[in-house]
Each structure stands twice: as structure tokens, then as C-alpha cells.
N, C-alpha and C positions, 0 to 999 in steps of 0.2 A: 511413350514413356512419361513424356510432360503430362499426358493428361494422369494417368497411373499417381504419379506423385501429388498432382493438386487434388486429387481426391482424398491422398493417403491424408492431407496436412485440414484440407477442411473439415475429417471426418474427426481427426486429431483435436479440432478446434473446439466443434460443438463439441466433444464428448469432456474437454475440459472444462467447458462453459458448464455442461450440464451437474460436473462434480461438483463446481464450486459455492453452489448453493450453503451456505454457511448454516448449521443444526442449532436452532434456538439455544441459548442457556436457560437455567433456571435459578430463582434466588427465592426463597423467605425475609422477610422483613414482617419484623413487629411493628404496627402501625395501631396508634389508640383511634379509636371513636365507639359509638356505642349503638348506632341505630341504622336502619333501613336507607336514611339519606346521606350516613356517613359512607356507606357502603357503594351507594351510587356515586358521589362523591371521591372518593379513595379510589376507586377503579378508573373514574374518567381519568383523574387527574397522573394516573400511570399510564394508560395508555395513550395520554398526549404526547407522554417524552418520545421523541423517537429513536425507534427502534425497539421499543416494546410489542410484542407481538397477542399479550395475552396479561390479565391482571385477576385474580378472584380475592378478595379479604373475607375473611370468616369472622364473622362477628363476637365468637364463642371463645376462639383462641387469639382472637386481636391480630391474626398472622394473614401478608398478604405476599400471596405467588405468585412471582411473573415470569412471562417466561420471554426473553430479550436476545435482539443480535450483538453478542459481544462487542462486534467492531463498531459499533453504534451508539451503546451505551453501557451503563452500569447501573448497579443496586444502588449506589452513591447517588446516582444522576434522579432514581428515580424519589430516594427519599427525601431531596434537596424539593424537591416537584410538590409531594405531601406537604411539606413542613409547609410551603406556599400558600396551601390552601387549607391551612390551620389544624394538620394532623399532628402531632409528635410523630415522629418513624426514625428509628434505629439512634444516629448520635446527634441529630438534628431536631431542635425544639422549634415546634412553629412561633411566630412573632404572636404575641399577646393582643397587638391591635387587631390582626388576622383571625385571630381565636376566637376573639369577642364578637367579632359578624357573624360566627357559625348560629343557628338556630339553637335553640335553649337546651332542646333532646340532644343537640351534637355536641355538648358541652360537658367534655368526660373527665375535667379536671377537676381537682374538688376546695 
């Protein structure tokens, strides 16, 4: 019966282990640059924060997808990360001295 039971509770265990896998979120954020290295750019510097799982910026609509572990992070966390590394995103302005190291093509302000 002892053995019955510890089977019932380890099988219990993994299968709650295995539910708990937490489902990506997803967020859009509007994020300015304008070129190829803003782009590689813009993505590393999302997928550093962690807990992101996934980052694409579209250069056309200026909008970047990610797709994040809630309990990990936020859209907040990740635009704070941008602004860093001299993108404007969402209510966060990058610092001007940080903007001015961008490359001349990655300079989308006017």
C-alpha cells in the first residue's frame, strides 16, 4: 500500500512539474531606429533582459515583438533596456549622450 501511494504522489509530482511550464507573453512596443544595425541592435539588446524569449523589430512599422516569461519580466523592463542603448521605445527617451554614439545611419532623430 506504502509502495501504491508513493507512486500515486511522485507521479503527482512530475505531472505538476511538467504543467507548470509558464506560456510566453507577448507585447508590441514601438521602438525608433532606422537601419539594418538598428535592428540587430534593438533585438540583442531585448533579448538580454531576462526573461525574454524572443524579440523581431520591423523596420517599416518601427514595432518590436517579444515574446517574455511574465514572472521574469515586463514590456517596461524591456523598453528601460532600449532607451540604454539609445532607442526611444514606448515612454522612455534614450539619453542624448547614448544616442550620439549610435552610428550616423542609426540616428533617426531629426
Amino acid at each position: 500500500m506504502k509502495r501504491v501511494i508513493y507512486c500515486f504522489l511522485t507521479a503527482a509530482l512530475i505531472f505538476s512539474v511538467a504543467c507548470s511550464k509558464e506560456k510566453p507573453s507577448e507585447a508590441s512596443l514601438s521602438v525608433q531606429g532606422s537601419c539594418g544595425m538598428c535592428k540587430t541592435r534593438i533585438e540583442a539588446a531585448a533579448k538580454a533582459v531576462s526573461g525574454v524569449v524572443s524579440a523581431d523589430w520591423d523596420d517599416q512599422t518601427k514595432v518590436l515583438t517579444v515574446s517574455y516569461a511574465a514572472t521574469k519580466t515586463s514590456p517596461d523592463a524591456v523598453a528601460q533596456a532600449l532607451a540604454k542603448v539609445g532607442h526611444d521605445a514606448e515612454q522612455y527617451k534614450a539619453d542624448d549622450a547614448v544616442y550620439e554614439t549610435l552610428p550616423t545611419c542609426c540616428q533617426y532623430r531629426q
